[in-house]
C-alpha distance (Angstrom), angle and dihedral (degrees) to the residues before:
residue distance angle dihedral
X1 . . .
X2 3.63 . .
X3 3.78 115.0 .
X4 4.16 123.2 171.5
X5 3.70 118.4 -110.7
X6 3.79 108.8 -106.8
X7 3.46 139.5 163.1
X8 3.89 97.5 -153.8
X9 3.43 129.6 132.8
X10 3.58 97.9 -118.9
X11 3.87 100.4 60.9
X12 3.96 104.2 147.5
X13 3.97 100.1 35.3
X14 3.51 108.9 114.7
X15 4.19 116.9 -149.3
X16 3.80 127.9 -161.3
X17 4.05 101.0 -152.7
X18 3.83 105.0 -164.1
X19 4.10 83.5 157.8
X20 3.51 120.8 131.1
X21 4.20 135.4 -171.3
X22 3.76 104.5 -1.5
X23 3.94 121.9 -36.6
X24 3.34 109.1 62.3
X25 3.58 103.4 26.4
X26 3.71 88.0 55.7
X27 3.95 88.0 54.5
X28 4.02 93.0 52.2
X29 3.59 93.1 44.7
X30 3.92 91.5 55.5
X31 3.82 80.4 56.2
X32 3.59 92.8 43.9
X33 3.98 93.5 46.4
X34 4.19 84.7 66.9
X35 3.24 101.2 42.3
X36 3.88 118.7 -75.7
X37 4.15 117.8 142.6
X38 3.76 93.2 -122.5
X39 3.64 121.5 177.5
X40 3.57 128.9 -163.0
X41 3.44 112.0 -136.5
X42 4.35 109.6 -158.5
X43 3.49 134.9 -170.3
X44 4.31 112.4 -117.3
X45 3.75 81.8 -95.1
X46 3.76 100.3 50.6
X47 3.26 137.1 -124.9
X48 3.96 110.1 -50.0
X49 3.78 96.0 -128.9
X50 4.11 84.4 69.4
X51 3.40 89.8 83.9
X52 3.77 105.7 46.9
X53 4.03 113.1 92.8
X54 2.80 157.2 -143.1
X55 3.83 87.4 155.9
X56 3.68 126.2 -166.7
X57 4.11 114.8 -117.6
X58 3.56 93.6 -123.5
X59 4.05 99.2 42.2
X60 3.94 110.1 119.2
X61 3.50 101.9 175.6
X62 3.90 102.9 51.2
X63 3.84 89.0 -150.7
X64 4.03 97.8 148.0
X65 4.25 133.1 -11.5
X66 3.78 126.9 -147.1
X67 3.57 98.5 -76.4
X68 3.80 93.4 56.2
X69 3.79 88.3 43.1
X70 3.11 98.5 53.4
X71 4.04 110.0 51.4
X72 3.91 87.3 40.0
X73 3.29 107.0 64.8
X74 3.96 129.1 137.1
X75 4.17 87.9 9.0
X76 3.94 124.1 121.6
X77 3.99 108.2 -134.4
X78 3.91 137.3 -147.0
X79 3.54 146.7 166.7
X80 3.47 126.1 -110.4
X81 3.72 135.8 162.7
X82 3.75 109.4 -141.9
X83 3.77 92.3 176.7
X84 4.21 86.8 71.8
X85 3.75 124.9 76.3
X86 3.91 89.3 -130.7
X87 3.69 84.9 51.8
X88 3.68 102.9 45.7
X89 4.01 93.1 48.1
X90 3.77 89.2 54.0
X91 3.77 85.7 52.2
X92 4.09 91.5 49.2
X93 4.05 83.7 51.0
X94 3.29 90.6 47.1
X95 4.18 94.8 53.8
X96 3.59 86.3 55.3
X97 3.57 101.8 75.3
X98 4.27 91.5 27.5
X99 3.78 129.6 101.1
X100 3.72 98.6 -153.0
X101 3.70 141.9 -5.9
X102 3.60 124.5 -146.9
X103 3.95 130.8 -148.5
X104 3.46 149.0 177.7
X105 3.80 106.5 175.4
X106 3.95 121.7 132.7
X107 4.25 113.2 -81.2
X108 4.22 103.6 -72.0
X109 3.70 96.6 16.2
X110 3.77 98.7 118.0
X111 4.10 88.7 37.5
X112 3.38 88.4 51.9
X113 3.80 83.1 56.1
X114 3.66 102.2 49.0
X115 3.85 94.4 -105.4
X116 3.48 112.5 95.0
X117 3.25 128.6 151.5
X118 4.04 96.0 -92.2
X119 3.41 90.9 55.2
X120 3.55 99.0 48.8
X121 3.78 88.5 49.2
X122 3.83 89.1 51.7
X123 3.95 82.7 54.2
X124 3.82 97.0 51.6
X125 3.96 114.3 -0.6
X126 3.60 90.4 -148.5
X127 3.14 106.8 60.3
X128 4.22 123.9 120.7
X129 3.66 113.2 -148.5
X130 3.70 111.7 -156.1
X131 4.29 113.9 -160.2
X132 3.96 120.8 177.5
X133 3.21 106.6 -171.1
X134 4.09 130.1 167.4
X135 3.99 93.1 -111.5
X136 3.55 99.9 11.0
X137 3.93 133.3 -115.2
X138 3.41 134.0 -50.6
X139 4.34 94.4 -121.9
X140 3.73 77.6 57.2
X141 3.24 100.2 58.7
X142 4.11 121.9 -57.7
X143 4.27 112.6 -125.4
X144 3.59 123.9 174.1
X145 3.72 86.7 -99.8
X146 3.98 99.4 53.8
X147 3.74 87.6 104.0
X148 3.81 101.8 50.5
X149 3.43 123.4 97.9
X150 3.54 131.3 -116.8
X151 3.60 147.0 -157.0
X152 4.42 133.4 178.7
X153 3.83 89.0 -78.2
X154 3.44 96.6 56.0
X155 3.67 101.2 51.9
X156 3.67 82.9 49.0
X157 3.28 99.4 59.6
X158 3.90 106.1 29.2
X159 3.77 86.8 52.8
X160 3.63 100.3 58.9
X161 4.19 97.2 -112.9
X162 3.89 91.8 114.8
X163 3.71 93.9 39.4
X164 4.31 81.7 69.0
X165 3.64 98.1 27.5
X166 4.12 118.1 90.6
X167 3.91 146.0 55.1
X168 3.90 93.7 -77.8
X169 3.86 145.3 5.7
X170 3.42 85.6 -96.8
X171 3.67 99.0 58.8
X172 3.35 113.9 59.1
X173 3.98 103.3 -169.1
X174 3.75 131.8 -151.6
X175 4.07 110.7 -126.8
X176 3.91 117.1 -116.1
X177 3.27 116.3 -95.1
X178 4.28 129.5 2.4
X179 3.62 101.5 -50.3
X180 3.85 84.6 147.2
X181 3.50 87.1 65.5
X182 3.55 109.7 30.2
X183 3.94 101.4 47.2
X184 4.17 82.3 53.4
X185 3.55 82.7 55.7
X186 3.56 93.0 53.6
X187 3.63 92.8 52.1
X188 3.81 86.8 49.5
X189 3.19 100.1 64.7
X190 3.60 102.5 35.7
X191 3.53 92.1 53.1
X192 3.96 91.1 45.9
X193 3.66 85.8 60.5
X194 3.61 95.1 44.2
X195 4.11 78.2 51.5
X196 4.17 96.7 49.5
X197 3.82 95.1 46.1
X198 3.74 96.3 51.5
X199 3.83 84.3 50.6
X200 3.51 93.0 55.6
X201 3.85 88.7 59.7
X202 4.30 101.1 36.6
X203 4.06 91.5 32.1
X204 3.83 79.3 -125.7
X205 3.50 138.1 122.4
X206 3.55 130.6 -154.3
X207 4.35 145.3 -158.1
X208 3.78 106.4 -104.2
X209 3.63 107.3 -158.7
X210 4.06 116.1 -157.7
X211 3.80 120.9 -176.7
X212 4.09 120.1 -167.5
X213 3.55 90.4 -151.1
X214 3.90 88.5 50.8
X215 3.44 96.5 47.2
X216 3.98 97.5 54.6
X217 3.74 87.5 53.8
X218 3.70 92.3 56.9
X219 4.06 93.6 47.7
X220 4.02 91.6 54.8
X221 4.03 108.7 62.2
X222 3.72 86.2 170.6
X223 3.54 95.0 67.2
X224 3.72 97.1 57.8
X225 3.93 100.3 19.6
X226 3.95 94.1 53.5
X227 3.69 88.3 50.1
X228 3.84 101.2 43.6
X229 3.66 96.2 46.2
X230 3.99 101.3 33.5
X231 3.77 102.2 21.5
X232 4.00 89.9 -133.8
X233 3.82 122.0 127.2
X234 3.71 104.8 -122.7
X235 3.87 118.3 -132.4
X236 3.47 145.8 -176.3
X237 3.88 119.8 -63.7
X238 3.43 107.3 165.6
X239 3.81 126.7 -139.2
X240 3.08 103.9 -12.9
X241 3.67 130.0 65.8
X242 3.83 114.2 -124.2
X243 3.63 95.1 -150.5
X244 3.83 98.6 60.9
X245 3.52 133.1 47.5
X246 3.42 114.9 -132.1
X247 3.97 97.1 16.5
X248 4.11 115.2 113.6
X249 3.72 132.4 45.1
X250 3.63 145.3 -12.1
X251 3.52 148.5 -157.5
X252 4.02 110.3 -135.2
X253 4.01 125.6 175.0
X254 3.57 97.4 -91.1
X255 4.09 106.2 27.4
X256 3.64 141.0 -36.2
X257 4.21 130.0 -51.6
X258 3.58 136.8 165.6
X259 3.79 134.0 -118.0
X260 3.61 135.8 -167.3
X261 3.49 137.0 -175.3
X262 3.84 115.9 178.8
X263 3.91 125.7 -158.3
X264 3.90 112.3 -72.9
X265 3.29 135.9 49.2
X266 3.87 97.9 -16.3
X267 3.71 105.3 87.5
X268 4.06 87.5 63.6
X269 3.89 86.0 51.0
X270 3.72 94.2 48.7
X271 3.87 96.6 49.3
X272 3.94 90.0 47.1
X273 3.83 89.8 50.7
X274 3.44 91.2 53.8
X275 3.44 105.2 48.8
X276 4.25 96.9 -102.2
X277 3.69 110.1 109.5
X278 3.84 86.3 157.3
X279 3.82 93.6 66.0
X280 3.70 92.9 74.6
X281 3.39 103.1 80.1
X282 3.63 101.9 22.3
X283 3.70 97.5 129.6
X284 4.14 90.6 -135.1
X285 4.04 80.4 59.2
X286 3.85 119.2 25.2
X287 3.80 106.2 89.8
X288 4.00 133.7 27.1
X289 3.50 96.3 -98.1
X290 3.83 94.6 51.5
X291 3.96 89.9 54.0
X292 3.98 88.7 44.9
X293 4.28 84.8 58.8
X294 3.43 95.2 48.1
X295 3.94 105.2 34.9
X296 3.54 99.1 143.6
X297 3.71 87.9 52.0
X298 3.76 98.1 49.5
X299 4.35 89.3 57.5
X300 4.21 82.7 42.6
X301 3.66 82.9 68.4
X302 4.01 104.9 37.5
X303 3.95 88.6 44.9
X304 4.00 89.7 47.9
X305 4.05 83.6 58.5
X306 3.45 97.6 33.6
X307 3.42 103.6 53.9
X308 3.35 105.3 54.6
X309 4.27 87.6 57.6
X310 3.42 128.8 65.5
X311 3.89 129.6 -122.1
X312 4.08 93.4 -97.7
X313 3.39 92.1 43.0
X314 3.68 97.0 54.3
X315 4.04 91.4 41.7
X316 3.59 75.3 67.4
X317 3.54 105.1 45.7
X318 3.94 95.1 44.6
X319 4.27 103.4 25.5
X320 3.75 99.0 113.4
X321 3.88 97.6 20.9
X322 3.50 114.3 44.9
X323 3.45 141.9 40.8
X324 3.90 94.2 -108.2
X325 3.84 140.3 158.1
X326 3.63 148.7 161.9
X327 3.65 118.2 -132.5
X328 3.86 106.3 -113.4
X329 3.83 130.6 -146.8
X330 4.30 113.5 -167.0
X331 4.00 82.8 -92.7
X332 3.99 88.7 61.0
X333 3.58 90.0 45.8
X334 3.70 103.4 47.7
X335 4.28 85.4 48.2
X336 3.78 97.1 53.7
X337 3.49 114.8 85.7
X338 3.72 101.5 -143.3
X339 3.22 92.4 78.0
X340 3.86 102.4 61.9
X341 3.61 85.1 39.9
X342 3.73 89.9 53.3
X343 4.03 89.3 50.0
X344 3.86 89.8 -124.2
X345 3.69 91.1 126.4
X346 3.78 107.8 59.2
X347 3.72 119.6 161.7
X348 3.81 130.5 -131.3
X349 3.81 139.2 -164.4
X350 3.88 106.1 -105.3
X351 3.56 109.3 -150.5
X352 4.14 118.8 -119.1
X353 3.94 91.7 17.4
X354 3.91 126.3 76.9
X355 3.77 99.1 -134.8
X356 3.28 116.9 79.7
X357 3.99 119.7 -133.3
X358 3.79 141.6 -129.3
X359 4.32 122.0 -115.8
X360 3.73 123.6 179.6
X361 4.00 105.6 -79.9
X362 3.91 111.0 -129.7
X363 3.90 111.8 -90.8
X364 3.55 106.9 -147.3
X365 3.68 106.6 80.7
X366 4.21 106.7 -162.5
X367 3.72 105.9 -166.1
X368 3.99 98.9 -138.8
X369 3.85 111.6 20.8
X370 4.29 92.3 35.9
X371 3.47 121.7 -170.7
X372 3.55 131.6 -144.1
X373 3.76 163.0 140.7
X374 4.16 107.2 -65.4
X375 3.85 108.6 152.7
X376 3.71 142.7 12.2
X377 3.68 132.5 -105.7
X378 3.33 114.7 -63.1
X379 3.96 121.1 -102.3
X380 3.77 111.2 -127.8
X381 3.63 122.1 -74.4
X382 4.00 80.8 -6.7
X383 3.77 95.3 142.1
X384 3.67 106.2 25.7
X385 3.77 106.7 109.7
X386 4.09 85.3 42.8
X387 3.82 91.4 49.3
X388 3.94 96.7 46.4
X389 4.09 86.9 46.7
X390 3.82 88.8 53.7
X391 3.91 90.3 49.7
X392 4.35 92.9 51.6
X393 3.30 92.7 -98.1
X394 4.17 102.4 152.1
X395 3.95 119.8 -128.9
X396 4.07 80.8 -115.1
X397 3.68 95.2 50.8
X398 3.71 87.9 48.7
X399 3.59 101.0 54.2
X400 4.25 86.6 50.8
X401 3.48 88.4 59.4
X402 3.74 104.7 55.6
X403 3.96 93.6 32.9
X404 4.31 74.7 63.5
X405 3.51 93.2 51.7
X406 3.91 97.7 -117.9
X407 3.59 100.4 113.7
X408 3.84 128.8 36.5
C-alpha cells in the first residue's frame, strides 16, 4: 500500500476525511501535515471545492484550484458513494480498522444515511467522530439553529468577530480570508486529539461536536470579556487600539506598518530610538494615562518620524527594540526571506500546469517528529484501488464494487 514519506508525529493514525470546502478538510490536513494516513473520501462528483479557482494559466485539465490544493495536502483520495448500500458497507469496513472520521455534512446527513455516529461506534468502539458544523450538533446541544446552514460569513458575524472588526462602529467588516472556517478547523483537530488520546487510556471513543459559530466566540475574549466586566458593547475601532497609545497603524514613506508600544519600559526606548529623549518626561507623554489623553498627539509624533523613512529602513531602526512591522501584501511576503527560511512557503506540483505552486507551509516546527508539506492534493479517485487494498479489500471484491458504481 502506498503511504507518503513523513516525518510527523502521528505516523500510524488512520483518518476518514469525509470533509468538504473548507472546515473540515482544513482540520484533517493539520493531521495529515504531521503525519496521520488521512484519506479523503469523495462523492462520484467530487468534492465541490474542486471547482473553485484560483487556476493556474497554464492548467489544462482543471482538476483542482488553490483552495482545494491547499487544505488537501499530503492525503491519498477516492471515490465512494455513501448514498449506495455497496458503498456504505465498504465505509462500515472501512471504520473498523480507522481511528477517527471526520465530517462536515449538514445536522442528520450521515443518519439519514445509515452511518451515524452510534452505528459506527457499534462497528468499532473506538472510534472519534469529528463534525464541524455551522451551529453545531444536536448530541451537543440542539438550538433552534442546529439545522441551518452555514458558511465563513456567518460564523463571522453570529460570533461577534465582525461586530469588532472595521474602520468604524458603523462598519462592521468581514475578516480576510475564512477564519470562520479555519479557526473551526483548529478546534477540530485539537479536540480530535484531545478525543484519540483519552481513547487510548478508556479503549473508548467518543462524538466530538464542533460548531463554527462556537468557535469564533471562543477566539474573541473581547466580545464577551468587555461586556461581562464593563457592560459596554464593544465595536469597531479600526487600526488602532483604543486602549494603548501608540499601538495600531502607521503611515511610512512607501506604505503602511504598525507600531506598538505597550506599558513599561518601552515608551523610553521608543523616544531614544527615534531621536527624542525629551519626550520622556513631557508630562503630555510620560506615563500611559498621559498618552491615553492625548492620543491623537502621541501618532502626530510617530507619523512625523515615520513618514519621512521607509518600511526597510525602519525594520532597521526598530527590529530588536520595538514592536514594529510593515504591513505585508503576498508580494512582501514572497520577497522576505524569513519566510523561506521559516519553511512557510513550500511548493507543490499543481496538476495540469508545469509550474509547480506555493501553499502555506505548516507553522509549528517540532524539533524531532517535524511536520510538513510532502505531496499535493490528491487527483480524484487517485488512490482508491490502493486505499481499499490496504483496508483487505480482495482484487475480486474490488472489481464488484466499481462494476456497482460505488467506487470510482
Amino acid at each position: 500500500m502506498t503511504k507518503f514519506s513523513t516525518t510527523g508525529g502521528l505516523k500510524g493514525l488512520r483518518v476518514l476525511d469525509l470533509g468538504h470546502a473548507l472546515a473540515a478538510p482544513f482540520c484533517t490536513q493539520m493531521l495529515a501535515d504531521h503525519g496521520a494516513d488521512v484519506i479523503k473520501i469523495e462523492p462520484p462528483g467530487g468534492d465541490v471545492s474542486r471547482r473553485i479557482g484560483p487556476f493556474t494559466e497554464d492548467d489544462t485539465t482543471r482538476e483542482y484550484g488553490g483552495l482545494y490544493q491547499c487544505c488537501n495536502r499530503n492525503k491519498r483520495g477516492m471515490v465512494l458513494d455513501l448514498k449506495s448500500t455497496e458503498g456504505r458497507e465498504a465505509f462500515l469496513k472501512m471504520v473498523e480498522q480507522a481511528d477517527c472520521v471526520v465530517e462536515n455534512f449538514r445536522a442528520g446527513v450521515m443518519d439519514r444515511l445509515g452511518l451515524s455516529y452510534e452505528t459506527l461506534a457499534d462497528h468499532n468502539p473506538r472510534i472519534v467522530y469529528t463534525s464541524i458544523r455551522g451551529f453545531g450538533d444536536p448530541r451537543g446541544g440542539k438550538t433552534a439553529y442546529t439545522d441551518w446552514p452555514a458558511v465563513d460569513i456567518i460564523a463571522q458575524a453570529m460570533g461577534g468577530l465582525m461586530s469588532i472588526t472595521g474602520p468604524d462602529a458603523d462598519c462592521p467588516t468581514k475578516v480576510g480570508g475564512g477564519p470562520g472556517d479555519t479557526i473551526p478547523g483548529l478546534f477540530g483537530a485539537f479536540s480530535t486529539m484531545v478525543a484519540l488520546w483519552e481513547a487510548r487510556a478508556s479503549g473508548k471513543g467518543q462524538y466530538v461536536d464542533v460548531s463554527m459559530v462556537d468557535s469564533l466566540i471562543a477566539l474573541n475574549e473581547t466580545v464577551t470579556v468587555t461586556y461581562t466586566y464593563t457592560g459596554e458593547v464593544p465595536r469597531p475601532t479600526g487600526s488602532r487600539l483604543p486602549q494603548i497609545a501608540p499601538f495600531g497603524r502607521i503611515s511610512t514613506k512607501d506604505g503602511w506598518a504598525v507600531i506598538a508600544v505597550p506599558p513599561g519600559r518601552n515608551w523610553p526606548v521608543f523616544c531614544e530610538v527615534i531621536g527624542r529623549p525629551e519626550l520622556i518626561d513631557d508630562p503630555h507623554f510620560c506615563n500611559e494615562q498621559a498618552r491615553l489623553a492625548n492620543f491623537d498627539a502621541v501618532y502626530e509624533v510617530v507619523e512625523s518620524f515615520t513618514r519621512e523613512h521607509t518600511r526597510a529602513e525602519l525594520l532597521q531602526i526598530f527590529g530588536g527594540k520595538v514592536p514594529f512591522a510593515p504591513v505585508y501584501d503576498s508580494a512582501d511576503i514572497f520577497q522576505d526571506p524569513y519566510f523561506q527560511i521559516r519553511e512557510m512557503l513550500p511548493q507543490v506540483e499543481q496538476p495540469g500546469s508545469k509550474h509547480k505552486v506555493t501553499v502555506p507551509g505548516v507553522p509549528a516546527k517540532l524539533t524531532r517528529t517535524p511536520g510538513g508539506v510532502f505531496q499535493r492534493a490528491p487527483l480524484l479517485g487517485e488512490h482508491t484501488d490502493d486505499i481499499l487494498d490496504g483496508f483487505g479489500f480482495s482484487a475480486e471484491a474490488i472489481a464488484t464494487l466499481r462494476k456497482s458504481g460505488a467506487v470510482a
